[in-house]
C-alpha positions in Angstrom: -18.5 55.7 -13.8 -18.7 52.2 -14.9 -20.7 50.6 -11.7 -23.4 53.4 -12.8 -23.1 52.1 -16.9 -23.6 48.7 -15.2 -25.9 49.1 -12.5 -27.9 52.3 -14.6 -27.7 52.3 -18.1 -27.1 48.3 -19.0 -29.3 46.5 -16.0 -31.8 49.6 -15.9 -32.6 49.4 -12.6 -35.1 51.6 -10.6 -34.2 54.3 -7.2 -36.3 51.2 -5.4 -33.4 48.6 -6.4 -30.9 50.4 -4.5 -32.8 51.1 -1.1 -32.8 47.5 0.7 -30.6 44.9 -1.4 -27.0 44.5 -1.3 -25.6 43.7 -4.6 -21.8 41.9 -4.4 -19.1 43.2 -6.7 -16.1 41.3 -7.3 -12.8 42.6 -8.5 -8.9 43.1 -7.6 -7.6 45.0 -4.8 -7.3 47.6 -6.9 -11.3 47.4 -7.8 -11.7 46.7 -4.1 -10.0 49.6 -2.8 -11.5 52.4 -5.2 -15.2 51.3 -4.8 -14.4 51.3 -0.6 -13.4 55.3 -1.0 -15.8 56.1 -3.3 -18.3 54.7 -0.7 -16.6 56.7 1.7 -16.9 60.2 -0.1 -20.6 59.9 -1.1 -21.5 58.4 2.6 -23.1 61.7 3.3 -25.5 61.7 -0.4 -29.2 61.3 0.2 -30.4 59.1 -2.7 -29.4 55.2 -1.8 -28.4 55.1 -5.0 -25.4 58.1 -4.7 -24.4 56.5 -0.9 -23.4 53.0 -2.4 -24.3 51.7 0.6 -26.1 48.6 -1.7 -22.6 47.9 -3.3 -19.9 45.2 -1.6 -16.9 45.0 -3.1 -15.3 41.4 -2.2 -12.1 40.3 -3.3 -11.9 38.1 -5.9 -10.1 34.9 -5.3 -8.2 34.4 -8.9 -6.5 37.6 -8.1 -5.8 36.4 -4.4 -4.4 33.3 -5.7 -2.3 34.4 -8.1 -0.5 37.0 -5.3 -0.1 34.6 -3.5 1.8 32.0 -6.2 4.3 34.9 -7.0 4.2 35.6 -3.4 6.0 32.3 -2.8 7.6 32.4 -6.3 9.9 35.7 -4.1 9.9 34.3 -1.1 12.2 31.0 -2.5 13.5 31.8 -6.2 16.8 32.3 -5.1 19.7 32.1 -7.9 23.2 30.6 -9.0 24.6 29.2 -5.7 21.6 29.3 -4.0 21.5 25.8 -3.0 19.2 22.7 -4.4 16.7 24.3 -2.0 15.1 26.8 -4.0 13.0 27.3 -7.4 16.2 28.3 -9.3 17.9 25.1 -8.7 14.8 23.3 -10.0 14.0 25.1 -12.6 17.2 24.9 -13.9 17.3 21.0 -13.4 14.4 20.3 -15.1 14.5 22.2 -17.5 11.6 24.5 -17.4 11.0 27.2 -19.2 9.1 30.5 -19.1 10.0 31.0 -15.5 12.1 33.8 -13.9 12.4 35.4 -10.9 10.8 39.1 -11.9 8.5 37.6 -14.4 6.7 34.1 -14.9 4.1 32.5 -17.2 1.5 31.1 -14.4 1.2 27.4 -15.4 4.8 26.8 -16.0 5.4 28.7 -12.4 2.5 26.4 -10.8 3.5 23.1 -11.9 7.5 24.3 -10.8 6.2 25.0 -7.5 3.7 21.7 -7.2 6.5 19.5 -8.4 9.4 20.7 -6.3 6.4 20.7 -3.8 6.1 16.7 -4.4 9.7 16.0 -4.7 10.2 17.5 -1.4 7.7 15.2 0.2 9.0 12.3 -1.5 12.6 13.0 -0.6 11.5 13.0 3.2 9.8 9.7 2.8 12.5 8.2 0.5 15.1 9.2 3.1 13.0 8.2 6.4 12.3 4.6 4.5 16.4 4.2 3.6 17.0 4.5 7.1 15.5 1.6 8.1 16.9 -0.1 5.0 19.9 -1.9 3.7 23.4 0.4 4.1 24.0 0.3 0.2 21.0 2.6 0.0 17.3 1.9 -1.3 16.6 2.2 -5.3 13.0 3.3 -6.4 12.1 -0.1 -7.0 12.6 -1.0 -3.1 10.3 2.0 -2.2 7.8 1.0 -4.1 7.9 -2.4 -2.4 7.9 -1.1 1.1 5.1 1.4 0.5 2.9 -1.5 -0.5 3.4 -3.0 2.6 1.9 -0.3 4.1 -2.1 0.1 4.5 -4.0 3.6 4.3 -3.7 3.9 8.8 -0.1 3.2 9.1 1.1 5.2 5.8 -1.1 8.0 7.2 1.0 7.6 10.1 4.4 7.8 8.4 3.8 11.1 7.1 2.9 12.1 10.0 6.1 11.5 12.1 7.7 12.6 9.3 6.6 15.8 9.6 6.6 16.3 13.3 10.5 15.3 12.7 11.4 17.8 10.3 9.1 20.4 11.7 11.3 19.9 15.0 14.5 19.8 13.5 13.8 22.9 11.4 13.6 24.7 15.3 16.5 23.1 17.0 19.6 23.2 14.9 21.5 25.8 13.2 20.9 24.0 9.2 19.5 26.8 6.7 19.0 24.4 4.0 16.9 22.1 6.0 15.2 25.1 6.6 14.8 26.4 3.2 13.1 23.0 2.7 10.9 22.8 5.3 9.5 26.6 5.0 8.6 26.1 1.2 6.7 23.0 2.3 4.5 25.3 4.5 4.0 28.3 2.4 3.1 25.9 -0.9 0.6 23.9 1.8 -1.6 27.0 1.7 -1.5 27.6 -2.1 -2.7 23.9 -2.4 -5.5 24.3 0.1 -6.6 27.5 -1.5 -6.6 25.6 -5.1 -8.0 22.6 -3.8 -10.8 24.2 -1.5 -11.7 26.4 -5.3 -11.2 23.5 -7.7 -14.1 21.6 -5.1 -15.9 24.6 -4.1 -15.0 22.9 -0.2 -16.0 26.8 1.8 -15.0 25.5 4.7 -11.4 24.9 3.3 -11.8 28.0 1.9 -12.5 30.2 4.9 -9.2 28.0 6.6 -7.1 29.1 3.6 -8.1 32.7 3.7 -7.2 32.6 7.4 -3.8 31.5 6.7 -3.5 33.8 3.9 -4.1 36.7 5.5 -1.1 35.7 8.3 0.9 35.0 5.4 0.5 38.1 3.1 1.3 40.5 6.4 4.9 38.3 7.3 5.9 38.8 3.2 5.0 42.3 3.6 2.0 42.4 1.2 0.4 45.7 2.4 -2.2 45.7 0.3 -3.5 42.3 0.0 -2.5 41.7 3.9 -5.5 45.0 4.0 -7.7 42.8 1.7 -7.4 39.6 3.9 -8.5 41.3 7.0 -11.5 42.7 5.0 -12.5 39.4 3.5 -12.8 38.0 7.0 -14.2 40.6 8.4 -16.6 40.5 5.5 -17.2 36.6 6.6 -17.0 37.3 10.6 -20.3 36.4 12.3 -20.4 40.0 13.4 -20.4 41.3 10.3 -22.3 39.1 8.3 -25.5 36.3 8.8 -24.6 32.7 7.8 -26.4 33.1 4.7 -24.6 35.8 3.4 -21.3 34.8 4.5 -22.0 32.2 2.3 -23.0 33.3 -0.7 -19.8 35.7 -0.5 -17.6 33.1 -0.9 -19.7 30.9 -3.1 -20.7 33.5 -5.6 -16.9 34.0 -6.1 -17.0 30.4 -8.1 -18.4 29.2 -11.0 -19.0 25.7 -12.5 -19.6 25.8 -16.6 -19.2 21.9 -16.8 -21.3 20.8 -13.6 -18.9 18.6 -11.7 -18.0 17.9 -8.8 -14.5 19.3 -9.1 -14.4 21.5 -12.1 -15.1 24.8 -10.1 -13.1 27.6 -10.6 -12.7 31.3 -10.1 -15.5 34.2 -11.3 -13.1 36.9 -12.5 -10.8 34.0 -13.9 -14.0 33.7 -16.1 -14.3 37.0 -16.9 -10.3 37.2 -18.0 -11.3 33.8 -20.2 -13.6 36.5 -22.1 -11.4 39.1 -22.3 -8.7 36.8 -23.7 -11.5 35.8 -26.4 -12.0 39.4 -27.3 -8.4 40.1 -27.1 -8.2 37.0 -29.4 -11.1 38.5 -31.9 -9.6 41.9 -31.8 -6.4 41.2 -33.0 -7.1 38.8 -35.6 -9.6 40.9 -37.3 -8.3 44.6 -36.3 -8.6 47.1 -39.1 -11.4 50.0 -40.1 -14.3 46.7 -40.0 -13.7 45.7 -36.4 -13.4 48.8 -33.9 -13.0 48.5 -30.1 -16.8 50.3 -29.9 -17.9 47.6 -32.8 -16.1 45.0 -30.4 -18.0 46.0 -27.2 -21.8 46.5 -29.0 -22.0 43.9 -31.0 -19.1 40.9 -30.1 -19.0 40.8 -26.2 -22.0 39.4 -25.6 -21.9 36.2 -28.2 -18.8 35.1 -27.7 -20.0 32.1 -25.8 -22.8 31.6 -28.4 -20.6 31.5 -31.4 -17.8 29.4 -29.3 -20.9 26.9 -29.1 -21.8 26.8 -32.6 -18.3 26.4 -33.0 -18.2 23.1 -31.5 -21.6 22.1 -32.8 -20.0 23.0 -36.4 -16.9 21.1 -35.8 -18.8 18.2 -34.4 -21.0 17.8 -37.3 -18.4 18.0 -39.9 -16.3 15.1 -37.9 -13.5 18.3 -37.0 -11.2 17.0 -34.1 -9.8 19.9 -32.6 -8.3 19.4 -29.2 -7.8 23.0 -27.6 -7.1 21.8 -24.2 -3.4 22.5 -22.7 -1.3 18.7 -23.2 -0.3 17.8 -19.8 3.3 16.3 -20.1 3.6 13.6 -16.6 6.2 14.9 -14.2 6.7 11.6 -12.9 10.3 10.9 -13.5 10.7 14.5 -13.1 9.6 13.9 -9.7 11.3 10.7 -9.0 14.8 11.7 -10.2 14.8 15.0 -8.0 13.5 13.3 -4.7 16.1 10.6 -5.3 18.7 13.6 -5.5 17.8 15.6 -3.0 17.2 12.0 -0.6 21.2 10.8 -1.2 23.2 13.8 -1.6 21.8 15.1 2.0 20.0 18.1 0.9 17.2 17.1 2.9 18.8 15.5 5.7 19.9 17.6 9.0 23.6 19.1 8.9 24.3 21.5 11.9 25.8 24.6 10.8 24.7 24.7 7.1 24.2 28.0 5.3 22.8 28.9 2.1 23.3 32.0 -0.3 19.4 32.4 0.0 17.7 32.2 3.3 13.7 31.9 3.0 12.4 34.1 5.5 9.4 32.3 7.6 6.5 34.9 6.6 4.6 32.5 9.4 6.3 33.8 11.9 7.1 37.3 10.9 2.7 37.3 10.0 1.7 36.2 13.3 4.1 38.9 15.1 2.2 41.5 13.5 -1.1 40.6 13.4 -0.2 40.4 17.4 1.0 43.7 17.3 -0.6 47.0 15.7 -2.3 45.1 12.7 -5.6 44.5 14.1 -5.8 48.0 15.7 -4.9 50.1 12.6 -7.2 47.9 10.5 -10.2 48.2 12.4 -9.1 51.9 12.7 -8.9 52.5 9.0 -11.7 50.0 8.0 -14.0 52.2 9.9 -12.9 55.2 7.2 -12.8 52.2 4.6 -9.6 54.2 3.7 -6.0 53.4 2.6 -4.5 55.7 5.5 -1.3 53.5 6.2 -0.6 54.0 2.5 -0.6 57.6 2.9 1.8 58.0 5.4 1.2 55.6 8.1 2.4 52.4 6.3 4.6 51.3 8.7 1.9 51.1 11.5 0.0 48.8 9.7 2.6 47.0 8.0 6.3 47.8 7.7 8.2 49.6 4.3 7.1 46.8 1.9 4.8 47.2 -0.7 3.1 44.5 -2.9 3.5 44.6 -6.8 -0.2 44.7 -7.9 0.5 46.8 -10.8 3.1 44.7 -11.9 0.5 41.4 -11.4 -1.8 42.8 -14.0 0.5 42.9 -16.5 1.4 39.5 -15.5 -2.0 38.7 -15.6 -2.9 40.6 -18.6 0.2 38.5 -20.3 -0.7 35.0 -19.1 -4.6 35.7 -20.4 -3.0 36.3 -24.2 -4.4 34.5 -27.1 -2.3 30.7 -27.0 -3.1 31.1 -23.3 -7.4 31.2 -23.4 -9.0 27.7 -22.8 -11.7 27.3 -21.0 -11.4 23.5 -20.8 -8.2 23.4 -19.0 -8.0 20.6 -16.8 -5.8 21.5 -13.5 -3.5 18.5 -12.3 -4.9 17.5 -8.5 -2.6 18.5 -5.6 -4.3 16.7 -2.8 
């Protein structure tokens, strides 16, 4: 059993360890979910150590937020004919590669979704400004002019009746592109939030995304990770859980290796950063000299030291190796499509509109059933700390669908390939 290698024969720790501390474990819902029913079948043992009562399993947040990036990469891929609405027609425009809709590297799919996320705000405002502008239509150079006009107060202002515009048109007329639109702007809000509240280590942002993740994950009928959400917040409920260790659930889950203010990021994207260097080591020197045992015994622990020395080395020597990711500026990207989608009308309200693809509004369809049998049948199988629904019973908690976590691993285990392992790279901000 590997928590009893860990736990036993690595941290040798004593019967005593086990009686009064609670020790958090963070994995995938897969991790998650097997430690929960192993608990649940040794709940009757007598040693502490054998009930696992001392062992938390907590979802890790890399894993939640890659879900939920494919989660919206689904919800508004679409395809040929799909409109300028989805993440097909901007791929496509721009160009992008290593993007598809069963399969996606995760950078080139996050910057797709952040840009069209950008573009889409800047197409409302370009639009909203042209209307109180000159009838032959306002170039970029005029925005730029009338923004500067504008101080923090009354631009803060703009966006705002901007969005309370849209957000009512989006319920009052019969326009599914509009629609389209305005529903990616919502779902991608709560991917920035999550990356922005773990790129700060912001907990309060944190807990506020989770929240909105959890409504989100049951209207995309994510089954599994719709279970997880309701666990993490009962995990961080007062009722469950003092203040203190509310906190340090969802602050142990981050890491900072550089020690500012904004370069926190995920604890089991830390641990796939190693596994990528041993992946890396592994098959560079694989043959009868390096075996996976060889690997584990003598390699996994000095990989940071020898990366160290590496730098050390190379800095000594005068060695300029750059082995952070080159971050191209989507700026004109960005421009050019909000000044597409802004004067062709994609954007703007047309009353009877249809599109190939229609987005569905997992808002809506999430807060239905957490009104309805959600809460009950988790707090029913959370007692077992079992997987019941998935056993027969799914469609009391959530209905037929089923969330591809097997299928994320992979994606995972692809993205976390040798070109791909860099510690250093630097995320573009989103807020």
């Amino acid at each position: 059993m590997v928590l009893e290698n860990i736990f036993r024969h690595q941290y040798h720790l004593p019967d005593s360890a086990f009686e009064e501390r609670l020790f958090l474990i963070y994995g995938d819902q897969k991790t998650t979910q097997r430690i929960r029913s192993i608990k649940q079948s040794r709940e009757e043992a007598q040693r502490p150590y054998d009930r696992l009562q001392w062992a938390l399993p907590v979802p890790a947040l890399f894993h939640l937020r890659m879900n939920y990036l494919y989660m919206i990469s689904r919800l508004h891929f679409g395809g040929p004919g799909g409109g300028q609405s989805t993440l097909y027609d901007a791929m496509n425009f721009w160009t992008r590669k290593k993007i598809s809709k069963s399969k996606a590297d995760f950078y080139a799919l996050e910057q797709l979704i952040i840009h069209s996320f950008q573009a889409k705000v800047c197409a409302l405002l370009w639009r909203r400004l042209a209307q109180s502008g000159p009838e032959t239509g306002l170039h970029f150079e005029d925005i730029v002019r009338m923004l500067a006009a504008h101080d923090v107060e009354s631009f803060s202002q703009l966006l705002d009746n901007i969005i309370h515009s849209y957000d009512k048109h989006a319920r009052s007329i019969d326009d599914q592109e509009l629609r389209n639109h305005i529903l990616f702007l919502q779902h991608t809000q709560v991917y920035l939030l999550l990356k922005y509240s773990i790129k700060h280590a912001d907990l309060g942002l944190l807990r506020r995304a989770i929240d909105r993740c959890c409504i989100y994950f049951h209207g995309s009928g994510q089954s599994k990770y719709a279970y997880e959400m309701l666990y993490l917040l009962r995990l961080t409920s007062t009722r469950a859980a003092t203040p203190e260790l509310q906190r340090a659930i969802l602050a142990n889950g981050l890491v900072n290796r550089q020690g500012k203010a904004d370069s926190w990021y995920e604890t089991d994207r830390l641990v796939e950063f190693h596994n990528g260097t041993l992946k890396k080591l592994f098959k560079a020197k694989r043959g009868s000299a390096l075996t996976l045992d060889y690997l584990f015994e003598h390699c996994a622990l000095n990989t940071d030291f020898f990366d160290s020395l590496t730098k050390q080395m190379e800095s000594f020597y005068s060695v300029n190796r750059n082995s952070k990711h080159p971050e191209k500026s989507a700026e004109r990207d960005i421009r050019i499509m909000a000044q597409r989608l802004s004067c062709n009308g994609s954007i703007a309200p047309q009353s009877g509109r249809t599109v190939k693809h229609e987005a569905i509004d997992v808002l809506k369809v999430g807060a239905m059933r957490i009104a309805g049998k959600a809460i009950a049948n988790f707090n029913r199988t959370a007692c077992n700390i079992g997987y019941d629904y998935l056993e027969g019973d799914e469609d009391e908690f959530v209905e037929e669908h089923e969330d591809d976590d097997d299928e994320t691993d992979e994606e995972i285990d692809q993205f976390f390939a040798p070109d791909h392992v860099d510690e250093g790279v630097e995320e573009n901000e989103t807020f």
